[in-house]
C-alpha positions as CSV (number, residue, x, y, z in Angstrom):
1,X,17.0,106.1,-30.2
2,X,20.7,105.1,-30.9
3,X,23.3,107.9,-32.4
4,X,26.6,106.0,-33.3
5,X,29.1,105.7,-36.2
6,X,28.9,103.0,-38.6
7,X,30.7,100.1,-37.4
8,X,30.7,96.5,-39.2
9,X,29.9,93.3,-37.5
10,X,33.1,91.6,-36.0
11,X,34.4,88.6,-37.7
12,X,33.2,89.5,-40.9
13,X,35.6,89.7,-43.5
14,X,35.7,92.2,-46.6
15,X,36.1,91.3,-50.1
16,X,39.0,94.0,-51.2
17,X,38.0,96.2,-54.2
18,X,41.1,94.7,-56.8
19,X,39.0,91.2,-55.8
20,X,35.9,93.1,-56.9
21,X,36.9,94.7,-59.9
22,X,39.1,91.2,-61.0
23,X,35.1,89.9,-61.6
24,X,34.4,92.2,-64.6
25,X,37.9,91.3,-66.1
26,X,37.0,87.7,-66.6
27,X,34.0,87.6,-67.3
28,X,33.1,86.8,-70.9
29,X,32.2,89.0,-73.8
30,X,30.6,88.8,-76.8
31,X,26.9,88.3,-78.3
32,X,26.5,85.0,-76.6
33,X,27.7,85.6,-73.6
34,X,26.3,85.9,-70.5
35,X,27.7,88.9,-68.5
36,X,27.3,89.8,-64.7
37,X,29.1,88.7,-61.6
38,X,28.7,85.2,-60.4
39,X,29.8,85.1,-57.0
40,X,29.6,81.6,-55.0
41,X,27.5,81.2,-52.4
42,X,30.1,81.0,-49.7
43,X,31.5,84.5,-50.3
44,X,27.6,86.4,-50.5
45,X,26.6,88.2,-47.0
46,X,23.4,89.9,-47.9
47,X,20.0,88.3,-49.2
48,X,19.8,91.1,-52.1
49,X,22.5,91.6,-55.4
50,X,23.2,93.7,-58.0
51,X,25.2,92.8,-60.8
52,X,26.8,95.5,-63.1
53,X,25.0,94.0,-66.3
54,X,22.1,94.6,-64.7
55,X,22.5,98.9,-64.1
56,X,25.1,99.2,-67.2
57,X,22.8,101.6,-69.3
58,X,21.6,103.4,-66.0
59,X,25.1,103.9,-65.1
60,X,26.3,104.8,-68.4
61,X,23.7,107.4,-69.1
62,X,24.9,109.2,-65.7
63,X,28.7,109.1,-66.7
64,X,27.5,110.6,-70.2
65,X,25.6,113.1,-68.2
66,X,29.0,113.8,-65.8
67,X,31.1,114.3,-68.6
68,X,28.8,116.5,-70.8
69,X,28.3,119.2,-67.8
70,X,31.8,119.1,-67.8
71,X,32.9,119.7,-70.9
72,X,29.8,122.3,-71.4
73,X,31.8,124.4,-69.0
74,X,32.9,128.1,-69.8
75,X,36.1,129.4,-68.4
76,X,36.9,132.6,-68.0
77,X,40.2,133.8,-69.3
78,X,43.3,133.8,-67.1
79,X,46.1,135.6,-67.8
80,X,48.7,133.2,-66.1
81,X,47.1,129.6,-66.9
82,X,46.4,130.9,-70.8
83,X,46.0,129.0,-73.4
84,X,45.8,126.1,-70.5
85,X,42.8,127.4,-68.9
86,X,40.8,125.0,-70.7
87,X,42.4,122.1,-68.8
88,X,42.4,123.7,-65.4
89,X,38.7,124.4,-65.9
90,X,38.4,121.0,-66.1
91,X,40.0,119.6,-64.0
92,X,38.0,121.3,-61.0
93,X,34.6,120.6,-62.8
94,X,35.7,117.1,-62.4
95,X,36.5,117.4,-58.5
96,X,32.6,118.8,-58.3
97,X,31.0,116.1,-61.1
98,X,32.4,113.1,-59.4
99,X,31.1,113.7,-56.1
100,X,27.4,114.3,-57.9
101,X,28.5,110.7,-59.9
102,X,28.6,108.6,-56.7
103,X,25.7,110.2,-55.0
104,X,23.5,109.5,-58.0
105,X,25.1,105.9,-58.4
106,X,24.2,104.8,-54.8
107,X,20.7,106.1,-55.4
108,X,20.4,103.6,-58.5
109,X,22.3,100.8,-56.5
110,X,20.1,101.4,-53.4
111,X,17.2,100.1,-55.7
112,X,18.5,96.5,-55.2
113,X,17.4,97.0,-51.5
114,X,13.7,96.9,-51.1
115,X,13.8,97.9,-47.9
116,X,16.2,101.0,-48.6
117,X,14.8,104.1,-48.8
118,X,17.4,107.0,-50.3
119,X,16.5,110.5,-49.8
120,X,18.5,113.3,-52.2
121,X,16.2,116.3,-51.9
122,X,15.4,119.4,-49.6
123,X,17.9,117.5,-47.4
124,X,18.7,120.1,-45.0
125,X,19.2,119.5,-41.3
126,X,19.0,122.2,-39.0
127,X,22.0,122.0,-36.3
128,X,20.1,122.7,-33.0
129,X,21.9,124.5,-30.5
130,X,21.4,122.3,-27.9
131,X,22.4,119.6,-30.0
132,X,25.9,121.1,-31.2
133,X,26.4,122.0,-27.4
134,X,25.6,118.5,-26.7
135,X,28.0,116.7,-29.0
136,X,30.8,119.3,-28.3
137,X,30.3,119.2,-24.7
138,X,30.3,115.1,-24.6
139,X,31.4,111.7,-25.7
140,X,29.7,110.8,-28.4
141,X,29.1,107.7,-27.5
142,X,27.4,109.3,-24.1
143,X,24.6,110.2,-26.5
144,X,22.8,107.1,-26.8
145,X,19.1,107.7,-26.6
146,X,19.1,111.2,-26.8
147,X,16.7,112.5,-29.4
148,X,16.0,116.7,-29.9
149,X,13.6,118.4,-31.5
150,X,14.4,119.7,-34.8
151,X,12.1,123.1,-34.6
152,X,14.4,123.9,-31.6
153,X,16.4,127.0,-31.8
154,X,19.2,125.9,-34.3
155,X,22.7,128.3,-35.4
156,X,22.7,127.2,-39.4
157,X,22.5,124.2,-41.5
158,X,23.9,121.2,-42.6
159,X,23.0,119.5,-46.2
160,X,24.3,115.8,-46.2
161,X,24.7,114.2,-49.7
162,X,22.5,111.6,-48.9
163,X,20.3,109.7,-46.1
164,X,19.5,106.1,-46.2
165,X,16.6,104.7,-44.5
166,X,16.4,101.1,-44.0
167,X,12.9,100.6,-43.0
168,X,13.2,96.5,-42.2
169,X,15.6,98.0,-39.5
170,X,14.3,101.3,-38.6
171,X,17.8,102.7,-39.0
172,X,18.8,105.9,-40.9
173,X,22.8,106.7,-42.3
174,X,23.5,110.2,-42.5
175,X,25.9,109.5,-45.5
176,X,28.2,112.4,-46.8
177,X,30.2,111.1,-50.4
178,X,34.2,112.2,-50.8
179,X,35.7,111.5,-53.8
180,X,39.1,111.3,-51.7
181,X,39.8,112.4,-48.2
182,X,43.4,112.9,-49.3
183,X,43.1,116.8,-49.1
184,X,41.4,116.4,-45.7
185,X,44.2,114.8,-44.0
186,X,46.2,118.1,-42.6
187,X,43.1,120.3,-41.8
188,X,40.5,120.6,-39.3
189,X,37.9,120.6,-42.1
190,X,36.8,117.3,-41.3
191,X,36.2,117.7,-37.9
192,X,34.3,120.1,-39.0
193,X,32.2,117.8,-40.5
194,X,32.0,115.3,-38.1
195,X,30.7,117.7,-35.8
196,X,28.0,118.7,-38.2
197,X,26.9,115.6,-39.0
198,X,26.7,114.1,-35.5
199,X,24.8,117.6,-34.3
200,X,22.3,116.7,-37.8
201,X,22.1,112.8,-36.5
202,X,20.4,114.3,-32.7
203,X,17.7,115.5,-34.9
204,X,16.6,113.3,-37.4
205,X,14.7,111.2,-36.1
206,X,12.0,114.0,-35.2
207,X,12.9,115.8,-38.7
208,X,12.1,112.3,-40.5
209,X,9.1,111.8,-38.9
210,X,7.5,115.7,-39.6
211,X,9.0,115.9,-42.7
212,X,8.4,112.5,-44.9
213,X,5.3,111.5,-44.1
214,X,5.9,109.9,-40.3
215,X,8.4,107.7,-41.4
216,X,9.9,106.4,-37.9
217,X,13.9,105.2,-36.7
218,X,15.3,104.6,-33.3
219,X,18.9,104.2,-34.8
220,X,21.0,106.9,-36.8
221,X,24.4,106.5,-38.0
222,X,26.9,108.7,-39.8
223,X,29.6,108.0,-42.4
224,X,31.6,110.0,-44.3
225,X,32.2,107.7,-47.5
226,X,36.0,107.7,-49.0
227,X,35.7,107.5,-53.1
228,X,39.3,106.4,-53.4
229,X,38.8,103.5,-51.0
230,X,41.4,104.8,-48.4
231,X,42.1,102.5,-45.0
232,X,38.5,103.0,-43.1
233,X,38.0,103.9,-39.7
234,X,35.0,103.4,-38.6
235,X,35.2,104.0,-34.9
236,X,35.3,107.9,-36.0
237,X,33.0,107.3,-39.2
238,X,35.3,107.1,-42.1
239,X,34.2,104.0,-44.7
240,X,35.4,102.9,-48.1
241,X,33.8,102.8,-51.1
242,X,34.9,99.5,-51.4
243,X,32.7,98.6,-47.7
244,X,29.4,100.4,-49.0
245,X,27.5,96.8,-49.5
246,X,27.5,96.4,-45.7
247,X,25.5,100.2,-45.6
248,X,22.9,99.0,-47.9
249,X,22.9,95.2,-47.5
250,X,23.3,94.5,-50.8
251,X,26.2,92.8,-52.5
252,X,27.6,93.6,-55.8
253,X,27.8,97.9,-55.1
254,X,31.3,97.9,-53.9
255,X,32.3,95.8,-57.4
256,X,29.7,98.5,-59.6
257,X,31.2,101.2,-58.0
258,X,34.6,100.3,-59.0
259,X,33.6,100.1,-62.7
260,X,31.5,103.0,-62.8
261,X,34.9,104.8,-61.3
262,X,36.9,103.5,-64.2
263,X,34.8,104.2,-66.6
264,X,34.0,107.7,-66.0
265,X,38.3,107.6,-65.3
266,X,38.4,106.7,-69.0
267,X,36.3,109.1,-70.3
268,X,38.1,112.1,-68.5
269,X,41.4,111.4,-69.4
270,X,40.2,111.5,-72.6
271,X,38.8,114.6,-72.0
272,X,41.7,116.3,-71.1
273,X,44.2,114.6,-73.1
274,X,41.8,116.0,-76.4
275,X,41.9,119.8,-74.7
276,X,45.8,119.3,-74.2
277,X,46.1,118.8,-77.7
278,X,44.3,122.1,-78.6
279,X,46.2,124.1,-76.0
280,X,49.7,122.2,-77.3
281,X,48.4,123.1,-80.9
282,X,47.7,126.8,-80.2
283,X,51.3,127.5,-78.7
284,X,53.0,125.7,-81.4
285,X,51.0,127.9,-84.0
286,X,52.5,130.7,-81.9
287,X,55.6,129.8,-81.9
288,X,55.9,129.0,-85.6
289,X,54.4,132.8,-86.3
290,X,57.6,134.2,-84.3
291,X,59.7,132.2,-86.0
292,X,58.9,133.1,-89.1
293,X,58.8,137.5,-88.1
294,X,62.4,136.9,-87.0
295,X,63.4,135.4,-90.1
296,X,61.8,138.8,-92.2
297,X,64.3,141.4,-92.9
298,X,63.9,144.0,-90.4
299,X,62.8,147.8,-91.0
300,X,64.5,150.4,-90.5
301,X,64.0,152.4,-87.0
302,X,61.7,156.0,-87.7
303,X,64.0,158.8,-87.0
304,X,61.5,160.4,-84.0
305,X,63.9,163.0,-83.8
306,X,63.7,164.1,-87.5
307,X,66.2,165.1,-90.6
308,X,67.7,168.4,-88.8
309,X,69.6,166.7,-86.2
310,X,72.3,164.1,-87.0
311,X,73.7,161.3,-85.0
312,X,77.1,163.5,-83.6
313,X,74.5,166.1,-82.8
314,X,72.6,163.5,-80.2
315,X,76.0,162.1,-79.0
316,X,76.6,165.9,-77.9
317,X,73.6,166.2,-76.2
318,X,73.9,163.3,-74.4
319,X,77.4,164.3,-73.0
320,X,76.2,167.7,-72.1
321,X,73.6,166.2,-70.0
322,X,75.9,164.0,-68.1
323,X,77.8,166.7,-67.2
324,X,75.1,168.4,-65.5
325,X,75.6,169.0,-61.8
326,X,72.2,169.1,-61.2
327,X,72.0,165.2,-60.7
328,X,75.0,165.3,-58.0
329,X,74.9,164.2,-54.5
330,X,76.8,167.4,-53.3
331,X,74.0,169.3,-54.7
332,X,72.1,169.2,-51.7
333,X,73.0,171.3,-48.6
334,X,74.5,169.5,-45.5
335,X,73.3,172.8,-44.1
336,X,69.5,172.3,-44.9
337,X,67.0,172.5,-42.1
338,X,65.4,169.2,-40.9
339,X,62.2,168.8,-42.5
340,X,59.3,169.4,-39.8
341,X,57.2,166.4,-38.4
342,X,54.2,165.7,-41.0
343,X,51.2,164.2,-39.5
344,X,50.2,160.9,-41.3
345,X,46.7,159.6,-41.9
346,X,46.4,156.1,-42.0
347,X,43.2,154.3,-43.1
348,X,41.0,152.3,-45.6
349,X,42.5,152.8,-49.4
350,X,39.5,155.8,-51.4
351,X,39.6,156.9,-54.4
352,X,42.5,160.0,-55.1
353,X,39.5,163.1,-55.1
354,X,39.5,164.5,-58.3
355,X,40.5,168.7,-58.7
């Protein structure tokens, strides 16, 4: 068995995502005309395509579903964010419904492949201990050949957003989906990952074969898939979005990708510009309401003190109290005994007991 990142051939060259995404700017529109991409022969690199005309409704259907969980969402009141709750609510059920977007758009793009199998459920990977040692302990590209059992004694878990199994190959990708790395770049999170991944990719192979019906690889590969097409590296397993038709050997997914990413763009910002509006309309309401109190002629104040004492008569309390000594610093004695030591308990807050 081989264990390695996903690396592309060398000397092949990548079409960039703008190049991609140019295709379904000029192509034509209207009842008569044909849509799709129609790349020529030169520039294709795999036997099997997908064109965008061909998975529009599928693709549309799972934006609609994307933005409707969204939007179905129920905040709970904030006292700081306020009325704007609404939109910060939103804004991290997008993060979440994104993610959930690509995964499900790479199962319908995988369809292209006939050789491509795609598993989604009851994907979770035990991380063998002798397997986590192994991959902390070593090289990973020591590994080579090295395959574990997965009923081995395992510490936890790992649930990857997706494996593909080409079977013409006998090669499985252990593919996790990012809809940016961005907030990765400063932490040790994605190590973290890495780590989990590459402990997962030891035992898959036996977990493959046990669990879905004796399907057999000798080759696993991991890659942690970048949403927002940041530079690769795929010596340590980072990919583009923009690179996924080399995972699945189909052209055309890097280029639907891309629109199904500006569409389901579109459709937020719409989103939150319409809940902007409401919050924006709500303080304006508020505002207009205290504008209009101050202008009322004010009441006057409710005498708390009642009829029998007048104005002067306060004035001359309020002197009489200043003058009392009482509040002086001199009041204490220099003379006074040092208070004794107090012990102090220290501990967990309780709750006062009640007398």
């Amino acid at each position: 068995m081989t264990t390695f990142t996903s690396t592309l051939p060398a000397g092949e060259v990548l079409r960039s995502t703008a190049a991609a995404a140019s295709m379904f700017s000029q192509r034509p529109f209207g009842p008569g005309a044909r849509a799709g991409i129609h790349e020529p022969a030169a520039l294709r690199r795999h036997p099997h395509i997908v064109r965008f005309a061909e998975v529009e409704a599928d693709l549309d259907l799972l934006i609609d579903r994307a933005i409707a969980a969204i939007a179905d969402g129920e905040p709970i009141d904030d006292e700081i964010l306020g009325h704007y709750v609404h939109i910060a609510s939103l804004v991290r059920a997008v993060s979440f419904r994104e993610g959930k977007l690509l995964e499900q758009a790479v199962e319908r793009l995988a369809k292209a492949n006939p050789n491509i199998t795609v598993l989604t459920q009851s994907l979770k990977l035990p991380l063998v201990k002798a397997a986590l040692e192994a991959v902390s302990g070593n090289d990973w590209s020591c590994l080579d050949g090295i395959k574990l059992d997965c009923e081995a004694p395992a510490k936890g878990s790992y649930t990857p957003d997706l494996i593909v199994v080409n079977r013409a190959r006998r090669t499985a990708y252990i593919l996790d989906l990012k809809r940016s790395l961005a907030s990765y770049g400063d932490t040790s999170r994605l190590e973290e990952l890495k780590l989990k991944m590459m402990t997962s990719a030891m035992v898959l192979p036996d977990w493959l074969y046990k669990h879905h019906k004796r399907m057999m690889v000798d080759t696993v590969e991991v890659a942690i898939i970048d949403g927002a097409s940041r530079p690769s590296d795929h010596a340590t397993g980072i990919w583009a979005l923009s690179e996924i038709d080399d995972l699945l050997e189909i052209d055309g997914v890097a280029a639907c990708m891309a629109e199904l990413r500006l569409r389901f763009g579109r459709r937020v910002q719409q989103l939150l510009e319409a809940e902007a509006r409401k919050a924006l309309g709500v303080m304006a309401t508020v505002a207009l309401g205290a504008a209009h109190s101050s202008t009322m002629p004010s009441k006057s104040l409710i005498a708390l003190n009642g009829p029998a004492r007048s104005y002067e008569d306060e004035q001359a309390i309020a002197a009489r109290d200043e003058d009392d000594g009482d509040c002086d610093l001199g009041y204490f004695d220099d003379d006074q005994d040092e208070p004794e030591p107090v012990r102090i308990r220290v501990g967990f807050a309780r709750r006062p007991r009640r007398h």
